[in-house]
N, C-alpha and C positions, 0 to 999 in steps of 0.2 A: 277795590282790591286790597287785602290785607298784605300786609311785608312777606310773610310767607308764602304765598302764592305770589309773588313777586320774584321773589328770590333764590328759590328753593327749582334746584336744578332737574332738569327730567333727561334723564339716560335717551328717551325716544328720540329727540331732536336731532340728529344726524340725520336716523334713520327717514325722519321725515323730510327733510331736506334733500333726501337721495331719491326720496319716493315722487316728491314735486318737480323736479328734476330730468327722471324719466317716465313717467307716466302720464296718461291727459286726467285724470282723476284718482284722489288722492281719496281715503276713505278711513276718517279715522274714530274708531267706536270705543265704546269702554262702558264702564259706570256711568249713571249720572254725578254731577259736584265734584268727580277726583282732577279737573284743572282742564278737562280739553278743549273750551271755549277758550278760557285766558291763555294757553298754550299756543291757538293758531292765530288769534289775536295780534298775541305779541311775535309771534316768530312772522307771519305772514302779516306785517300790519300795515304793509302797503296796496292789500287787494280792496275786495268790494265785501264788505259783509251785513249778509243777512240772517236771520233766525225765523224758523219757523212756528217759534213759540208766540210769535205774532199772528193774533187771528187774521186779521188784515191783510200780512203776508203768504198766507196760508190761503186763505180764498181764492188771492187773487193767482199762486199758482196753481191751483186744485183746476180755476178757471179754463186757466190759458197755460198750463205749462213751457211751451214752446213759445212762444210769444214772448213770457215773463223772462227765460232764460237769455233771449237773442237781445231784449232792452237790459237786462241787467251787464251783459255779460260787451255788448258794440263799444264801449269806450275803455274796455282795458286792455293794454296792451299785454306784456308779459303777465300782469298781476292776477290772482286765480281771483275767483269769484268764491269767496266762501259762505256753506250753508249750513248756519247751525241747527241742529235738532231734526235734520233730514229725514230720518225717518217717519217724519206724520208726514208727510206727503203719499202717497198710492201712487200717485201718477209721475213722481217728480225723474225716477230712474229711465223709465222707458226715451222722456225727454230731454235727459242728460243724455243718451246713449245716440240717439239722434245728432245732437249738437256735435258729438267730436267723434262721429260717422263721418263729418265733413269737415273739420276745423281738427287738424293732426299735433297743434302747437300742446310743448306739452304743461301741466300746471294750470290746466283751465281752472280745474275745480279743487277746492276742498271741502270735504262735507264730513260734519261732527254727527256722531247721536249715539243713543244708549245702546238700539241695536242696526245690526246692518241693513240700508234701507234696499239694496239688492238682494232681496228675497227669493225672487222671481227666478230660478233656472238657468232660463231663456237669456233671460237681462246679463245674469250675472257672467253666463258663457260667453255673449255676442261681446263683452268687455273684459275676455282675457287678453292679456299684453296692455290694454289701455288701462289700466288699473289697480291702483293698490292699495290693499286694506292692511292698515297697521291700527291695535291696540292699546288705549292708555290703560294703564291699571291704576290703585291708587298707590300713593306714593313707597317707594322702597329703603328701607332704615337707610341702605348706602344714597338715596338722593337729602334723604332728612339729615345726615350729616353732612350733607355738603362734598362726600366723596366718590370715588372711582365708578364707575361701572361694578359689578361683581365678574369675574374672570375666572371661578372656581372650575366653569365646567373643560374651558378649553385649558387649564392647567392640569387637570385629572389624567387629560387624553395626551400627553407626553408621552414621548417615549419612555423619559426617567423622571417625572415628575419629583420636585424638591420641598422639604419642607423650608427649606430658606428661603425658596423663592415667595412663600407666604406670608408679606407683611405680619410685624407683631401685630396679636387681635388686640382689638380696645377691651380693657380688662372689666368686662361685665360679669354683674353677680346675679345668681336667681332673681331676685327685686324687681332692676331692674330687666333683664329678661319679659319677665310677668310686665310690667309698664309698657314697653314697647307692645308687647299681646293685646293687652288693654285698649291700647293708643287707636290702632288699625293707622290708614295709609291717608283718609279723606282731611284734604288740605285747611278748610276752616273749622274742623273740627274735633280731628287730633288732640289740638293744644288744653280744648276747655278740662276746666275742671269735669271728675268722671260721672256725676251727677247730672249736670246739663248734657255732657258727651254721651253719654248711652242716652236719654231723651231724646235730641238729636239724631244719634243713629236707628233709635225705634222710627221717628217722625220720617227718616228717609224710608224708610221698609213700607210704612204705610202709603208713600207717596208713588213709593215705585208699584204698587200694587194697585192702588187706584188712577195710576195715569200711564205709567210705562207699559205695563201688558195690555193695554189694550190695544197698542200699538202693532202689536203682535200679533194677538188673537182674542177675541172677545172669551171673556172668563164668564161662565154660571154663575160658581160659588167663590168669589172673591174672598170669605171668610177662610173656606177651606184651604186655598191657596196658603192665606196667613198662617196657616197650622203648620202648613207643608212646610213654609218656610224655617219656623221655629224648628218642627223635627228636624230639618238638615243642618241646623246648627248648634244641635245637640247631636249630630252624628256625623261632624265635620272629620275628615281622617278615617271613613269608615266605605267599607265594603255594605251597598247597599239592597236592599230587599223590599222590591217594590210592591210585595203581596202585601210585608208587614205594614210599609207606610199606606197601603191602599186602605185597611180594614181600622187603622188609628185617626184617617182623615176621611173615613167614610166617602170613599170617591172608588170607582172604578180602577182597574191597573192603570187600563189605558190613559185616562183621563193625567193619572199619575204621572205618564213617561209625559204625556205631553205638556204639562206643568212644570216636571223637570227641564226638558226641555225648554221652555219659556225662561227659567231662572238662569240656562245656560249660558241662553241668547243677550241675556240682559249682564250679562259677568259678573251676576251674582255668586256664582257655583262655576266650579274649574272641574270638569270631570277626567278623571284620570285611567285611562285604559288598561288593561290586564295585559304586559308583554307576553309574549306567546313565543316557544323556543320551535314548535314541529316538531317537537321530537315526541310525543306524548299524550294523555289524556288526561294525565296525573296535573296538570298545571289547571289552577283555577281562574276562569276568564269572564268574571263579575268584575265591573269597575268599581273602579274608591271615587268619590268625592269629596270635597273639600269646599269650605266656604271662603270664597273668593277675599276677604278681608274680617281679619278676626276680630279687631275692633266692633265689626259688626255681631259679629256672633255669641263674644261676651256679654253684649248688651242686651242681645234677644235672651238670654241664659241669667240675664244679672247678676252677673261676677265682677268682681273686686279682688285687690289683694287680698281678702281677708277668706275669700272663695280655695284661696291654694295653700293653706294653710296646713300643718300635719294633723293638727284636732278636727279639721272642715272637710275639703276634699282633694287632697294632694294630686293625687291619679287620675284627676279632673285635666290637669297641664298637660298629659301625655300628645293629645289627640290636636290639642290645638297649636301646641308646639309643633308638632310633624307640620299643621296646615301652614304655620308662616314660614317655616321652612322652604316650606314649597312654593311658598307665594313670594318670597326671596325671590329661588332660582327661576321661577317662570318668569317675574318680569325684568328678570337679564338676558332671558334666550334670545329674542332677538340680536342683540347687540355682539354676542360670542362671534367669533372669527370662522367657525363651523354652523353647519345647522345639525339640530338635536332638536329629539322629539321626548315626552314625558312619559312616563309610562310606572305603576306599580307591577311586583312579582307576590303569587302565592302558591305553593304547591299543596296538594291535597293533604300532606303528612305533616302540615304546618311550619315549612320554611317559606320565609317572606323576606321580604324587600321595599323597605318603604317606599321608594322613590327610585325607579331607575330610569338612567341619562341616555337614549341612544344615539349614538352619534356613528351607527354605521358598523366601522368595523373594530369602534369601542362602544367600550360598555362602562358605563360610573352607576355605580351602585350605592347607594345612600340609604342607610338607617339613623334614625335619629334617638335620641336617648335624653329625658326628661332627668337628668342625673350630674351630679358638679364630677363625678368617678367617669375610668372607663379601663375595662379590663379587657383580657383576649377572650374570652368567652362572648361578649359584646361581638364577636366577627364570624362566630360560626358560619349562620349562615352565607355570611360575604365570602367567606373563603372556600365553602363547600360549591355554591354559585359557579367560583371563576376557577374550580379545579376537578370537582367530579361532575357538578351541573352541569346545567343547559347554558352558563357562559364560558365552557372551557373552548369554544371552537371562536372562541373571541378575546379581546385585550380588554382585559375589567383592571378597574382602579376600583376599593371597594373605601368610602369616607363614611366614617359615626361622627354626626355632631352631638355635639354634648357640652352641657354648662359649665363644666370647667375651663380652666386659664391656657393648659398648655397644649401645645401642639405635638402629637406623638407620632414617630412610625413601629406600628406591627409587622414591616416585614410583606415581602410580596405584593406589592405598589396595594397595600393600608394602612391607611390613614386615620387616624380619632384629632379631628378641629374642634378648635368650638365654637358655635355657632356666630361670635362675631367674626371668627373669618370672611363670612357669607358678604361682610362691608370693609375687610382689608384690603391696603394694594398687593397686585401680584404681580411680581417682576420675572417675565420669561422670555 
């Protein structure tokens, strides 16, 4: 275990403590590498743990499922039986579901893997109230610096939201900005130099390809796949068109969605939905996707500092900025004091929304702006949105991140932060 994966704090940990708690089965997926073995390791390191990265162990439950769980599981008392890499098992759900059909105690089980290994309908119905699936991502600037949670979304939703109440941001410059992009979240590999690091990050893509989807669903054209993946990380932050990616990756549509889907499964890609007002036909309802960790995607793309450059391709930062943006506030949602769901806007006449927060009978509306400037113009849309749009029958807070230092109000709860707000404290 490096010091960094050692000591480097994960926002989830309550949540996971509240989940072993009250549920008989804990269920926690993510990426592969971004820390969930060492995470329940160490937080649970009084239970029983197994992997089934173990042929041996893998056999022998494939064997006997039921048999294997009642011997593993007869000499712990309170402590869960943890199972890493859960998902190659077929059989392993049906016989966990059995087991705490009769055993009500709760925290029997914890189980890690890439994707959820309750696939199954059935399985996953018969084990509502008995369980719960929480998400690692990889890691978020605010855990890499050792600080808070991010708070921005349940700050937004105030009644009078304040700009005092936003801790001073840590004063970053484009540069750095770009570094953190570069970086991505995955915990031993972040640090390297960017040479090995994008190597690295390829060597995962190729592994999750050859070992993680199959997990899933037997793949044809593995190759194609690999294409697939490269386009969506040259189209991270982008409303997608699965005819075009179908006839560039010579595959079927079909074949496509269900690929996508495979990428979604594996938290490689965060698909983001088209909020929809009712009121209309004029709202466009294709969703955006985004690549789950930029880090990765710079490296599928081979970019450098030297990639964002004014003589290279400046305009290249747009779309991967919005993505860590987002990959910010996703992996705070859970932990906000509301629940909120994600969602992008676009109308037919070209008003858009990069990121909208719904939290019911608010609305936070987020544009992001690849720029150290930010003017009122920067807020049209946002203001047009929460006064003659489709969020005037609701409370919109409308925030632009943007690369500069200081924190502004526009007036009519808008806001221009910049984007290290996203890792300030916020006192409310």
């Amino acid at each position: 275990m490096t010091d960094t994966e050692e000591y480097l704090p994960r926002h989830l940990i309550p949540e996971l403590e509240d989940a072993l708690a009250s549920a008989r089965v804990v269920n926690l997926i993510g990426p592969r590498q971004v820390g969930k073995t060492t995470l329940v390791r160490d937080l649970f390191g009084n239970g029983r743990f197994i992997t089934l990265d173990d042929a041996a162990v893998l056999a022998a439950i494939e064997a006997d499922p039921e048999g294997q769980l009642t011997s593993l599981t007869e000499n712990l008392n309170s402590e869960p039986l943890i199972i890493d890499e859960a998902q190659r098992s077929k059989k392993l759900a049906l016989a966990i579901k059995m087991v705490v059909d009769t055993n009500r105690r709760k925290g029997q089980f914890v189980l890690t893997g890439s994707s959820n290994v309750f696939t199954t309908t059935d399985v996953a119905d018969s084990l509502a109230g008995r369980m719960r699936t929480l998400k690692l991502w990889p890691l978020s600037v605010a855990e890499v610096k050792k600080a808070p949670v991010n708070r921005i979304m349940d700050w937004a939703i105030q009644n009078e939201p304040k700009l005092g109440q936003v801790g001073g941001p840590e004063q970053v410059n484009r540069h750095d900005y770009i570094d953190l992009i570069l970086e991505g979240g995955f915990p031993e590999v972040r640090e390297l130099p960017i040479r090995s690091r994008q190597r690295q990050y390829r060597d995962y893509i190729d592994a999750v390809v050859e070992r993680d989807v199959a997990d899933i669903m037997p793949v044809r054209k593995p190759d194609a796949l690999r294409i697939l993946i490269d386009q969506m990380a040259a189209r991270s932050a982008q409303e997608i068109n699965t005819s075009e990616l179908s006839k560039l990756t010579k595959l079927q549509r079909v074949t496509v969605d269900q690929y996508l889907d495979i990428l979604l499964r594996l938290s490689m890609l965060t698909k983001l939905g088209a909020w929809t007002s009712g009121e209309g036909r004029r709202e466009i309802k294709n969703p955006k996707y985004h690549f789950a960790d930029t880090g990765i995607a710079c490296a599928l793309r081979r970019f450098t500092q030297d990639t964002f450059t004014i003589d290279n391709n400046p305009q290249a930062l747009g779309g991967l900025l919005e993505s860590f943006v987002l990959n910010e506030i996703q992996r705070a949602v859970p932990m906000q004091a509301a629940d909120y769901r994600l969602y992008h806007w676009r109308s037919a006449d070209q008003r858009e929304i990069d990121i909208l927060i719904d939290g019911g009978s608010h609305l936070v509306c987020v544009e992001i702006k690849a720029s150290a400037s930010v003017n009122g113009d920067d807020f049209k849309h946002l203001k047009w949105f929460s006064k003659d749009g489709p969020g005037r029958s609701k409370k919109c807070t409308g925030i632009v991140f943007y690369l500069g230092q200081e924190k502004l109000t526009f007036g009519d709860r808008n806001f221009a932060l910049p984007v290290s707000a996203l890792w300030s404290t916020i006192n409310f």
